[in-house]
C-alpha positions, -999 to 999 in steps of 0.1 A, spaced: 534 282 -393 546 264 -423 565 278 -451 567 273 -488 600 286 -487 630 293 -461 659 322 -472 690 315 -449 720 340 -450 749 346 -430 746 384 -424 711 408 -428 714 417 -462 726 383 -477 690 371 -486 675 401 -503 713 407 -526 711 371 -531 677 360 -537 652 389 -532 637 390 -565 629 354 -565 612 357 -528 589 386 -539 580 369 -565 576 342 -548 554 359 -526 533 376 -552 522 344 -563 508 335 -526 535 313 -514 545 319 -472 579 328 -469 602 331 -442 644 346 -435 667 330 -416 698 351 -404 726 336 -389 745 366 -374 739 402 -365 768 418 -391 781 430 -358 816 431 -377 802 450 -405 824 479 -408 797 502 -416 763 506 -391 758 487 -360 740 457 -352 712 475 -338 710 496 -373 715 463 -390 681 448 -371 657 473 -380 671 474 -415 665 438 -417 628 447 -405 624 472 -428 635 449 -458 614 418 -445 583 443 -447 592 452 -480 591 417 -494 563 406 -474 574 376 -455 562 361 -428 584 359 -405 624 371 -401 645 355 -373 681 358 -365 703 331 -340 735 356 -335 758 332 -343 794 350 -339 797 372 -372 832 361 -387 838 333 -364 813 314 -366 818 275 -365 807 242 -380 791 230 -345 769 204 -332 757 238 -311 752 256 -348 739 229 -367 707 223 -337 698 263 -337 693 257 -379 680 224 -376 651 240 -344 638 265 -373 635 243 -399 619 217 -380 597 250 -368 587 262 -404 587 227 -423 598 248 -452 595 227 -482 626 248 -500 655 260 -484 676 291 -503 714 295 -491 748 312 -496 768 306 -520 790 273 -519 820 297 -522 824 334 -522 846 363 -516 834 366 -479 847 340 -459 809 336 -439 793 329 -471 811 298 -478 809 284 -441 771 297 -438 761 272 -467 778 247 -455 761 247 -424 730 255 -431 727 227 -461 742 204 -434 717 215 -409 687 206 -437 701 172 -441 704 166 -403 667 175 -395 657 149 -415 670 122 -389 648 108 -360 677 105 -333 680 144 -334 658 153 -310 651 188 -305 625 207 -281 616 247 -284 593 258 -261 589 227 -241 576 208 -272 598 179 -289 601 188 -326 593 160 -354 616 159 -378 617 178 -410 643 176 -441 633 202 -471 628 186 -505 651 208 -522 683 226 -513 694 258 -535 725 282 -534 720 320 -544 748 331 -562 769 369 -544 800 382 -553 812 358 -576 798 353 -611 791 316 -601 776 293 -628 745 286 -622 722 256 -626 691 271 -622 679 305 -631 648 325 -626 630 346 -647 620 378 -620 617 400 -649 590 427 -627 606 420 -594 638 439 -597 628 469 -585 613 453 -551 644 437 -548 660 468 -548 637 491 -525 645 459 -498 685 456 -503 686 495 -501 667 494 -467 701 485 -459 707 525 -459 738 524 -436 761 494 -460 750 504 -493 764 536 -518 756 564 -498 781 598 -512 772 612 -485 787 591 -467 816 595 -442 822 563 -432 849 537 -445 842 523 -481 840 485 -488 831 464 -516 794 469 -513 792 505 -507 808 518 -542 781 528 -568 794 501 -591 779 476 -564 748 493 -561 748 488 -601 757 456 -603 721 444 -588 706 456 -619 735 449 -642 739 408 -633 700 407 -631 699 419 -667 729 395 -681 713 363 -667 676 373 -680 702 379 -712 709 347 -712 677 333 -708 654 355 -731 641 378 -700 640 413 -691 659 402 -656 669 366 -636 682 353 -607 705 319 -607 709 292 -581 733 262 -577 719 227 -568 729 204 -544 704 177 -559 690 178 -593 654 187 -593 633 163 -613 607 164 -637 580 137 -654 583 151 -686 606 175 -706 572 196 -713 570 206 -674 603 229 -681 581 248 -711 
């Protein structure tokens, strides 16, 4: 199957906070979609990984994509590997995506910053004919997306590109609140962290609102370039 569009994130969860308006939009305009998790969460302090993985179902069916997959790579310890670098580089050279979306280039969670790294690294890499690959007995072709973009989490990155998903919001939210067990529950009697205070659960409305602000929308979501996009004529950005 080949996808317009490939949503990588470190943890479950990372893709629909960072990006999900975006990708239902996306969607709702008939492009194929897929997510990429890297890890399980498995050192999440709330849930389990099990709880995590039907979660991530749950959210994946929200948005509509095509397909979710997830290479448990070691949550929190994970590595800049040549082992890494060839489970990314086997799914995108699956999918052909012609857009890749990834975390943040720097973030308060440690796994943010190393999972953009790695999985930019790994969309660069496909691209190269000595990197041979085989899944499922068949050798892989090579693949490099055209375009590489960063979500932006925690911090209030600049960003270079932002998109209008003024109607979206509320999608975005039903799938990041899938995530019953991590998110503002007062209910609740498991440890609190940064993503389980009602301020956070806030926020996704509150950010989405300042950047459509900015850009004379109801709501937006922003992204960071690794390459500039191009256009033919200053009338294709109208």
């Amino acid at each position: 199957m080949k996808l317009d569009i490939l949503a990588i994130g470190a943890h479950p969860d990372d893709v629909e906070l960072g990006c999900g308006a975006t990708l239902a939009k996306e969607i709702a305009h008939g492009k194929k979609v897929g997510i990429l998790d890297l890890t399980r969460g498995e050192l999440g302090t709330r849930g389990t990984p099990e709880i995590r993985a039907k979660e991530a179902a749950a959210a994946a069916a929200i948005l509509g994509v095509k397909v979710r997959e997830n290479i448990a790579i070691a949550d929190g310890f994970f590595q800049h590997t040549p082992e890494n670098l060839i489970k990314i580089i086997e799914v995108i050279r699956s999918y052909t995506p012609d857009i890749v979306l990834c975390n943040a280039i720097t973030d308060r969670h440690i796994d943010h910053g190393k999972g953009s790294k790695l999985a930019s690294d790994a969309c660069f890499l496909s691209g190269l004919e000595k990197i041979q690959t085989t899944v499922n007995g068949d050798v892989q072709q090579k693949w490099r997306p055209k375009y590489v973009y960063h979500y932006i989490q925690w911090k209030n990155i600049e960003p270079d590109v932002v998109v209008d998903v003024s109607g979206f919001i509320a999608k975005k939210q039903e799938a990041v609140f899938a995530y019953s067990s991590q998110f503002y529950d007062p209910n609740s009697k498991e440890d609190q962290t940064p993503i389980s205070s009602a301020n956070f659960k806030d926020s996704i409305h509150y950010r989405a609102r300042d950047l459509g602000r900015l850009i004379g929308t109801e709501y937006a979501e922003g992204f960071t370039v690794e390459r500039y996009p191009a256009v033919d004529s200053l009338f294709d950005l109208i």
